[in-house]
C-alpha positions in Angstrom: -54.1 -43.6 -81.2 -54.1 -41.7 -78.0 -52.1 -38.6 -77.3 -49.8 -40.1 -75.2 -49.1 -42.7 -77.5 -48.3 -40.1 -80.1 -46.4 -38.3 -77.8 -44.5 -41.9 -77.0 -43.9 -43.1 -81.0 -42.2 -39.2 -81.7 -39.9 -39.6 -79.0 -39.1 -43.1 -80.2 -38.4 -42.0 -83.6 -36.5 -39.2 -82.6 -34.5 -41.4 -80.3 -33.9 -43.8 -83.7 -32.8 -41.0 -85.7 -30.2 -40.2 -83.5 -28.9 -43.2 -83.1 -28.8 -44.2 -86.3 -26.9 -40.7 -87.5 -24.2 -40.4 -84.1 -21.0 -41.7 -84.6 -20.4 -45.3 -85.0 -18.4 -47.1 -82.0 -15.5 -49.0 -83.1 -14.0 -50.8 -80.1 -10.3 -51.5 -80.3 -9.6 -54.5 -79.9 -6.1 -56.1 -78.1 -4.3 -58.1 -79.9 -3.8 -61.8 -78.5 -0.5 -62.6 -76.8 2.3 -64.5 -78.7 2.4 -68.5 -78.0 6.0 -69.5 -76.4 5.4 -73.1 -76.9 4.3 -73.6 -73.0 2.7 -77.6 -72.9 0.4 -77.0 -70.2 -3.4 -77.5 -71.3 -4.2 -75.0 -69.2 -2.3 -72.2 -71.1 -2.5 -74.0 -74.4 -6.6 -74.0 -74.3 -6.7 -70.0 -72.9 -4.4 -68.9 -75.8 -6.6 -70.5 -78.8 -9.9 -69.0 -77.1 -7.9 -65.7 -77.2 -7.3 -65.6 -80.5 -10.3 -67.4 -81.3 -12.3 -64.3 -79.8 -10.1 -61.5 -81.3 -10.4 -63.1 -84.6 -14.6 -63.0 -84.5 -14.0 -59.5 -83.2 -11.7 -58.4 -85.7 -14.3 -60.3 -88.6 -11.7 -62.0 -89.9 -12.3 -64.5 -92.7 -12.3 -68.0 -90.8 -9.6 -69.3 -93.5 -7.0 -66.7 -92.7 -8.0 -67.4 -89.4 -4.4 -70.3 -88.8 -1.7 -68.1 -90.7 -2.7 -65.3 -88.8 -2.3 -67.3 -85.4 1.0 -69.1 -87.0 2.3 -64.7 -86.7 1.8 -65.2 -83.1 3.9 -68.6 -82.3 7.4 -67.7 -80.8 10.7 -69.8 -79.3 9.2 -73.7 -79.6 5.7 -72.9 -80.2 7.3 -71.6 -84.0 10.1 -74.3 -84.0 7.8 -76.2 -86.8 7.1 -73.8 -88.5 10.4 -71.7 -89.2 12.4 -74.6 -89.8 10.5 -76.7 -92.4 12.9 -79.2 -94.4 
């Protein structure tokens, strides 16, 4: 190996190291906005891929994935679901 390869892998290791040993980044994430019942496809299709998204951000387990979007229904959008009979 030449020397400036040498010279090229010690950086590169050193540059690793680093990395690897700095402090981890932990984005915050926003929360998704609350559902108001609004019919319009348009609305209805942005607010799932919003949660969709936060909840593959946050890692949440894919089968907590509807009660945790059922916390963020409000006025008609939660009409089902606070008043089961």
């Amino acid at each position: 190996m030449s020397e400036k390869n040498k010279v090229i892998m010690q950086a590169s290791t050193k540059l690793l190291e680093k990395q690897s040993s700095g402090p981890t980044f932990h984005a915050h994430i926003r929360e998704p906005d609350t559902y108001h019942g609004d019919r319009g496809l348009d609305a209805a299709t942005g607010w799932i891929r919003s949660v969709e998204r936060y909840l593959e951000m946050a890692d949440l387990s894919s089968h907590k994935w509807s009660n945790y979007a059922a916390t963020l229904l409000r006025n008609e959008a939660a009409f089902g679901r606070d008043n089961k009979n």
